[in-house]
C-alpha positions in Angstrom: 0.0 0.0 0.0 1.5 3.6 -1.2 2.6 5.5 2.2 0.2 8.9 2.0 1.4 12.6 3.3 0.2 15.7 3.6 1.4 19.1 2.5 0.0 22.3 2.1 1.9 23.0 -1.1 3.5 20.8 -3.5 5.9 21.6 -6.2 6.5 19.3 -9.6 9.8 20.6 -10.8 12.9 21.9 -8.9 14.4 24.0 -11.9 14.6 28.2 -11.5 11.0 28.4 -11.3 10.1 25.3 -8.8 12.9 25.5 -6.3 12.5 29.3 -5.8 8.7 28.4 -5.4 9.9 25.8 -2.5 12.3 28.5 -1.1 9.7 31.6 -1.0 6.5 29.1 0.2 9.6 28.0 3.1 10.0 31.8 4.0 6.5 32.3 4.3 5.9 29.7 7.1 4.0 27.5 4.6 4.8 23.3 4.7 6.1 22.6 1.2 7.2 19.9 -0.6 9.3 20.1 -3.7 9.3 17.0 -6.3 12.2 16.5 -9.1 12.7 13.5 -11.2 16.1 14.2 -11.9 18.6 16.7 -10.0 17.9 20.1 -8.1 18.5 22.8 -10.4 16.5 21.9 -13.3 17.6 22.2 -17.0 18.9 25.9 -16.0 21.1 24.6 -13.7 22.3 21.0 -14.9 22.6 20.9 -18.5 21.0 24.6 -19.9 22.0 28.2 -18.6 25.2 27.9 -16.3 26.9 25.2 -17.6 26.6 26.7 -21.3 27.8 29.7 -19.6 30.8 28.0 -18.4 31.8 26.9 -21.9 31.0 29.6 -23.3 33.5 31.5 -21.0 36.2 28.9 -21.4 36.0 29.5 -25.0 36.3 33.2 -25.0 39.8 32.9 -22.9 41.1 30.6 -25.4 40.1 32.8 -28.1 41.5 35.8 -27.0 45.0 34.5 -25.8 45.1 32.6 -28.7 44.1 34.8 -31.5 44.5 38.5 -30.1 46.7 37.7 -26.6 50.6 38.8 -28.6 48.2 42.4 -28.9 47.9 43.1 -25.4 51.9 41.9 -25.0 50.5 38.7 -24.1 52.8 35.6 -25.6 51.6 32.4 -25.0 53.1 29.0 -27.1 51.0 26.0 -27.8 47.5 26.9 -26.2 45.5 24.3 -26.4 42.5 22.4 -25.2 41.8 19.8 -23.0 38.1 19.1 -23.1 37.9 16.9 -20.2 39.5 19.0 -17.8 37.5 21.9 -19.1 34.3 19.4 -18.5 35.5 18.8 -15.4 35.7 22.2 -14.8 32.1 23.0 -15.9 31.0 19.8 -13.6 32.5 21.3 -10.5 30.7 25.0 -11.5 27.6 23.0 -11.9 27.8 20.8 -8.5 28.2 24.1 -6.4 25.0 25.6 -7.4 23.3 22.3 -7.5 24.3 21.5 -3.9 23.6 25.0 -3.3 19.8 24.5 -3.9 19.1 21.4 -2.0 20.9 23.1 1.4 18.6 26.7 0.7 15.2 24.3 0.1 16.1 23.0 3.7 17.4 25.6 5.3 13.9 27.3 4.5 12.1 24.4 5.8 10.8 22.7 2.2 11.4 18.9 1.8 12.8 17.6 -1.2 12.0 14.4 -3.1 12.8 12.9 -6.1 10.8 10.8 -8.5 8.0 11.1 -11.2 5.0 13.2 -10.3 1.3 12.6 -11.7 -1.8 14.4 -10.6 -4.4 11.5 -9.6 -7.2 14.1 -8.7 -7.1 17.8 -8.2 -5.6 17.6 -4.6 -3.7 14.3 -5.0 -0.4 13.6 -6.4 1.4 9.9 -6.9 5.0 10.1 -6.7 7.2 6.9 -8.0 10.6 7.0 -6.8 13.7 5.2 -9.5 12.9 1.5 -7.0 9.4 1.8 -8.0 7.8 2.8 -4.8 5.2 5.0 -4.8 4.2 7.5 -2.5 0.8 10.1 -2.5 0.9 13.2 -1.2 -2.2 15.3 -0.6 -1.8 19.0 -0.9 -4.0 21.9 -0.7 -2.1 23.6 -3.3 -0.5 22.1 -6.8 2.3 24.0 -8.5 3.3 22.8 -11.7 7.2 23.8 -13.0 8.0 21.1 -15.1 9.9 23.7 -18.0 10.6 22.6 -21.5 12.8 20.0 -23.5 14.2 20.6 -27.0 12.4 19.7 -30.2 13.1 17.0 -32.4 12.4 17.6 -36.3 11.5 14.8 -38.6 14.8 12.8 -39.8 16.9 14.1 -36.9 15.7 11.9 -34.1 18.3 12.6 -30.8 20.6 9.6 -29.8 23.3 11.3 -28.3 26.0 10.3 -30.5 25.6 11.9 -34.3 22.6 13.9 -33.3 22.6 16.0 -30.0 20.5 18.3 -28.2 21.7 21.1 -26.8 22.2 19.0 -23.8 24.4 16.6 -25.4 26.1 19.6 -27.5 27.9 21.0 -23.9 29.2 17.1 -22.9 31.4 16.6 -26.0 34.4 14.4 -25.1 36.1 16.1 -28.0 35.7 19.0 -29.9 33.7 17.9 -33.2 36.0 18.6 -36.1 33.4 19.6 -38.3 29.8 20.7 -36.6 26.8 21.0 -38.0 23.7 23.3 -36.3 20.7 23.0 -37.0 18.4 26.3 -35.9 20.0 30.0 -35.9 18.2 31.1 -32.6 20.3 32.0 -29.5 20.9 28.2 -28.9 22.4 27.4 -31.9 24.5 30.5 -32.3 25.5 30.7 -28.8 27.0 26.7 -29.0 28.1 27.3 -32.2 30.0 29.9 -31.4 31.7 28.3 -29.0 32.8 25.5 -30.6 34.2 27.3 -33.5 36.1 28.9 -31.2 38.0 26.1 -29.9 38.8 24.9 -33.6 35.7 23.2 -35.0 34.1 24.4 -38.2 30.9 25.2 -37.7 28.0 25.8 -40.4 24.8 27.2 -39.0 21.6 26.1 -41.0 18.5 28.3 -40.7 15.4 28.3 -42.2 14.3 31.5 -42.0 15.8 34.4 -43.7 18.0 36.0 -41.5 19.2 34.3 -37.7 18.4 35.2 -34.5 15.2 36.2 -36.2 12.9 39.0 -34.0 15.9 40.9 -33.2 16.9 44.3 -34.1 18.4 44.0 -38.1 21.1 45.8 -37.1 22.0 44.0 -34.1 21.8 40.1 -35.7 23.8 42.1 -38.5 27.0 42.6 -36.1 26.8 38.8 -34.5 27.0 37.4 -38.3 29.8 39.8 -39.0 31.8 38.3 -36.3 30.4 34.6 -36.9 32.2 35.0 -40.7 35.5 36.7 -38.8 35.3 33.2 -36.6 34.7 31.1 -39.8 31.5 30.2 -39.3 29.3 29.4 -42.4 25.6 30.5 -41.7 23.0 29.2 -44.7 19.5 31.0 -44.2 16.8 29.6 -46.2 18.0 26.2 -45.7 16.2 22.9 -44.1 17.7 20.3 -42.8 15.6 17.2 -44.9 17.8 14.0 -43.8 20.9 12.5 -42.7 23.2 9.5 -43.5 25.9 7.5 -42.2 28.7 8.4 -44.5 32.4 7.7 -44.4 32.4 7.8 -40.5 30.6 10.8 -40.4 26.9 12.3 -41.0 25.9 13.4 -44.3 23.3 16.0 -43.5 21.1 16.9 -46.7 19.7 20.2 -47.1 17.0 21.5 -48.8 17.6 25.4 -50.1 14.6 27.9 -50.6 16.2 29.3 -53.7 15.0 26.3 -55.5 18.4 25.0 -56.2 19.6 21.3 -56.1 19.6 20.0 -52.4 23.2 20.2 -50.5 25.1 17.9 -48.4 27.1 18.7 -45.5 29.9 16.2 -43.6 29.7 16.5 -39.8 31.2 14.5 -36.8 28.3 16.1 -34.9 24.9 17.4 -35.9 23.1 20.1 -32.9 19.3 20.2 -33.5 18.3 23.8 -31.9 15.3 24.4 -33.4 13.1 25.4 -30.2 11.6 24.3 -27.0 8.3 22.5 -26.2 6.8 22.6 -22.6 6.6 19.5 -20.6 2.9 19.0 -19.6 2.4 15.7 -20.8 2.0 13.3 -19.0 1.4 14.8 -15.6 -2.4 13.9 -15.5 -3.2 17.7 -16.1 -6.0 16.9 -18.8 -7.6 14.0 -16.9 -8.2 16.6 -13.8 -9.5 19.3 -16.2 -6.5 21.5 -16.5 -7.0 24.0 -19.8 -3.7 23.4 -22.1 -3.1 25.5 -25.4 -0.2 23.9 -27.9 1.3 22.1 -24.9 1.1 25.3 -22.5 -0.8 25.3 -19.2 -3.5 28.7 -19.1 -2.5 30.8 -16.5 -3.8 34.4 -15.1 -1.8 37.0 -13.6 -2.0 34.7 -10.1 -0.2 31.8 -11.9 -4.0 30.1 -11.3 -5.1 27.5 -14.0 -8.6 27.1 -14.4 -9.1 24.3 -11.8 -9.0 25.9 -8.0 -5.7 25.3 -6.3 -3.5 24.3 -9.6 -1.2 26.6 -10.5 1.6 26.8 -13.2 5.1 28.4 -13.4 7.6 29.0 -15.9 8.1 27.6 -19.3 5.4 25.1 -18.5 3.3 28.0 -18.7 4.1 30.2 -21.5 6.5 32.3 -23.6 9.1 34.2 -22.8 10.4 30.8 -21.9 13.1 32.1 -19.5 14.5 31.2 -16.2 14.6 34.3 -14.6 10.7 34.8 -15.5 10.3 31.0 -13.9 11.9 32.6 -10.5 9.8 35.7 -10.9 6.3 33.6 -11.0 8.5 31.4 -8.7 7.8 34.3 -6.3 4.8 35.5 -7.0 3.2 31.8 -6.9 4.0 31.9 -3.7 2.8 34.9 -2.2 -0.3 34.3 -3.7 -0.5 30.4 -1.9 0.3 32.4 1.3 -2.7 34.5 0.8 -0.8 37.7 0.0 -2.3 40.3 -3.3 0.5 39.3 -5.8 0.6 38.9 -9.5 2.4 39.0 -12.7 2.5 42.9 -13.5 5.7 43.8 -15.0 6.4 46.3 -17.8 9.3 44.2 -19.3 11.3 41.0 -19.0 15.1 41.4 -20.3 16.7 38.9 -22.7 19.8 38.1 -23.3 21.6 36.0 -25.9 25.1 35.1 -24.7 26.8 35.3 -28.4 29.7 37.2 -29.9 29.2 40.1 -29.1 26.8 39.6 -26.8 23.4 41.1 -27.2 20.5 42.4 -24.5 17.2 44.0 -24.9 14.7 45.6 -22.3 11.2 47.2 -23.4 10.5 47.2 -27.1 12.2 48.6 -30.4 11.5 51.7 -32.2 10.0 49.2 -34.9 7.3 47.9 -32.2 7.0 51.5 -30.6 5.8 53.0 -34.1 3.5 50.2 -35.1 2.0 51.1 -30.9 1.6 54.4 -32.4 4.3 56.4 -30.9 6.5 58.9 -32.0 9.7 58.0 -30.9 13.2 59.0 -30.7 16.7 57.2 -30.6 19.8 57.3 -29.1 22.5 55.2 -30.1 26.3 55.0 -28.8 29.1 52.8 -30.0 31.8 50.8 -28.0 34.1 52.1 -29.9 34.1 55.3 -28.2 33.8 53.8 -24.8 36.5 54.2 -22.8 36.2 50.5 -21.1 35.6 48.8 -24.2 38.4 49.9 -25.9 40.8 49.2 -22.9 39.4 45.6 -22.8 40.2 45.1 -26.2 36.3 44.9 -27.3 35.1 47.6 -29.2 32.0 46.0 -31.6 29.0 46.9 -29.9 26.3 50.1 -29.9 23.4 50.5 -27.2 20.4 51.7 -28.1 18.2 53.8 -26.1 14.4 54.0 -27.5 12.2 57.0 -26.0 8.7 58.1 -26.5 9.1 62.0 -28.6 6.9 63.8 -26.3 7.0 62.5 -23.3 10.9 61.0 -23.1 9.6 57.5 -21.4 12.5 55.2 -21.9 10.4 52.4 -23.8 13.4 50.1 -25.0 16.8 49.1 -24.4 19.0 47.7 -26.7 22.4 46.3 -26.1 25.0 44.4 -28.5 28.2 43.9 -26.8 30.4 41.9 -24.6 29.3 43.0 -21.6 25.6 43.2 -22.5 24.6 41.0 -20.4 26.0 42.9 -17.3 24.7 46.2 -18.2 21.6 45.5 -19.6 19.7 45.2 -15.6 20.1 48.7 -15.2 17.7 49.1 -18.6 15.3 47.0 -17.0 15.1 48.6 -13.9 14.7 52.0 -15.8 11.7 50.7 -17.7 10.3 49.1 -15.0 10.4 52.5 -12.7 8.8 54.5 -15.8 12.1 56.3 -16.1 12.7 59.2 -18.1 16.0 59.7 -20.8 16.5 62.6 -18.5 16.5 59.8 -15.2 19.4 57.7 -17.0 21.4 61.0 -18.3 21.2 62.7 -15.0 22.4 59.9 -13.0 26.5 59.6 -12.7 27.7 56.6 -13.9 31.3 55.5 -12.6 33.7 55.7 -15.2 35.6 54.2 -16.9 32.3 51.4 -17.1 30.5 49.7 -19.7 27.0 51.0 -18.4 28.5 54.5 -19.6 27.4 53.7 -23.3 23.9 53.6 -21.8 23.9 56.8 -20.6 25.3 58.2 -23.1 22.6 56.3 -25.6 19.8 58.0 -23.5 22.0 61.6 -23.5 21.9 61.1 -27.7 18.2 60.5 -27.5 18.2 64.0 -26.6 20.8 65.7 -28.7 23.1 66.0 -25.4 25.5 63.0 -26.0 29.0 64.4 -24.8 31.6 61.7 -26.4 30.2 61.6 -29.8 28.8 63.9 -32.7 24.9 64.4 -31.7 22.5 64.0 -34.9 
């Protein structure tokens, strides 16, 4: 007979939406139980965000002692790789903030579990553990923050060998000679990159017309400038149809919207990136009347679904599929479970694609501003005329600051540049505040500093820009 518990909330999921659920329920005195199938940390944490973030960084040092260290007066003889130490080394980054979550769910009071989750009614929930044992737990309260897997395409079915995920894409044993990716989104340009920076060559198939599509033109036009500089090939207009064993490699065939004769491609490797699907199957949602739409659980600004005490969180529950919007409704979940006036009201949610050069946004572009209906203005400033940038060696980059004409409400933030990532928190916070140009121009930024070029973006916005010519 299944041993029986009670709770009064219980989380499905322990990635960057479910474990900061467990955390915040813990802080607010509320019993909570958090249930994982695999490891703490979710996909964000084990195979996703920080360990692609690790490579990613690994690669970059290579790169620049390599190929631009004797610049700086930096000689160095023979770099080289050594993928298993530097897997290792993204292991041990990994385990810390792994181990890091299960000691904050219990230091806040939440129990942990692992094993395989389904809903059995709408306050019931069986949990089989990897012996087979199953255990139900009652709750009052349901979360659901299962997140999202990667999506297979017909021909390209994963088995971890020729074709990889992107899960698969950051365990290589080796670096692929030759590697093909399939999808130009931030996935697939973000791995590629990396791997053509410690020596593969990389081709980067697309679709659609252009990669990285839905970002400003002029900011996907800078990542593909340096993508050629690194030797990567990008095809747009190009699907992947099939694949063959050929020779010891894959033979990946290609079909070109131009209408020309199909095209074949040798890899050692072949990354599918073509997107992300939400994982609600399974999970007994349907049977307990849970809405779904395309795989997404319906949610309200509460996080509620439409069946009282079942709530949803993170990619599970619609786009932007993000992990710092997972730990916002992570939060906000909560406080609602623990009877507090809370919901999802934010004015932006920054986005960051971790390429070269690195590219932000906060708000919306001057594009989606007009077709809004509103006269707008724009600011722009260049790295190359920021003092930080050019000491660290780093100059391709611009931000963009977007204002309303009449009003000067910052209503977008743009940002390509390595650094981006770092700066672009202070767009976000402007946005969110309802912040004036005048706000971000006014305030002194410490120099010399990347966030400089922001300030000085929302100084051109209003013809006062001190370090270059205002337009």
């Amino acid at each position: 007979m299944a041993d029986t518990i009670r709770t009064e909330a219980l989380v499905i999921g322990a990635g960057p939406g479910g474990y900061v659920a467990g955390i915040r329920l813990g802080q607010l005195k509320k019993k909570a139980i958090v249930v994982e199938r695999d490891k703490p940390g979710g996909i964000c944490l084990n195979v996703g965000c920080i360990p692609s973030k690790a490579l990613i960084t690994a690669s970059k040092y290579y790169d620049k002692l390599k190929n631009h260290g004797a610049e700086m007066g930096l000689l160095a003889d023979n770099v080289r790789v050594d993928m298993e130490k530097m897997q290792g080394w993204k292991g041990e980054v990994v385990s810390k903030l792994t181990g890091g979550v299960r000691t904050l769910l219990k230091a806040n009071g939440c129990d942990y579990r692992t094993g395989s989750a389904k809903l059995v009614s709408r306050d019931a929930v069986e949990v089989t553990d990897a012996a087979g044992a199953v255990t139900t737990i009652q709750a009052d309260n349901i979360v659901i923050a299962t997140g999202s897997r990667p999506v297979e395409i017909p021909g390209f079915k994963f088995d971890g060998k020729r074709i990889v995920d992107s899960t698969g894409a950051l365990d290589f044993a080796a670096v692929p000679e030759r590697l093909v990716v399939v999808g130009g989104g931030y996935i697939g340009i973000e791995i590629g990159t990396l791997y053509a920076k410690l020596g593969s060559k990389v081709t980067i198939v697309e679709a659609l017309p252009t990669i990285l599509a839905g970002n400003d033109p002029e900011i996907v036009q800078l990542v593909a400038r340096k993508l050629k500089k690194l030797g990567v090939e990008v095809m747009t207009g190009a699907k992947a149809k099939s694949w063959t064993e050929a020779g010891g490699r894959a033979a990946v065939t290609l079909g070109l919207d131009n209408g020309g004769r199909d095209v074949t491609l040798e890899a050692d490797k072949v990354l599918v990136a073509v997107g992300r699907r939400p994982n609600s199957e399974g999970l007994g949602l349907a049977e307990v009347g849970v809405k779904i739409d395309k795989g997404f659980v319906l949610v309200d600004k509460t996080l509620r679904t439409n069946v009282p005490g079942i709530y949803a969180i993170g990619d599970v529950a619609g786009q932007p599929m993000l992990a710092h919007k997972a730990s916002k409704e992570a939060e906000i979940v909560a406080e609602v479970i623990a009877g507090h006036r809370a919901e999802l009201d934010v004015r932006c949610i920054p986005a960051v694609i971790f390429s070269d050069p690195e590219v932000a946004s906060a708000g919306i572009t001057a594009d989606e501003a007009e077709k809004r209906g509103r006269e707008v203005k724009v600011g722009k400033f260049p790295f190359a005329a920021l003092g930080r940038a050019i000491a660290n060696a780093d100059t391709d980059g611009f931000v963009k600051v977007v204002i309303d004409a009449q009003t000067k409400e910052v209503l977008g933030i743009h940002v390509v540049g390595n650094g981006a990532s770092d700066v672009i928190a202070e767009a976000a916070l402007a946005i969110e505040m309802g912040a004036l140009a005048e706000d971000i121009a006014l305030t002194i930024h410490a120099h010399p500093t990347l966030p400089e070029a922001i300030m000085e973006a929302a100084k051109a916005s209003l013809g006062e820009a001190i370090h270059i010519q205002n337009r």
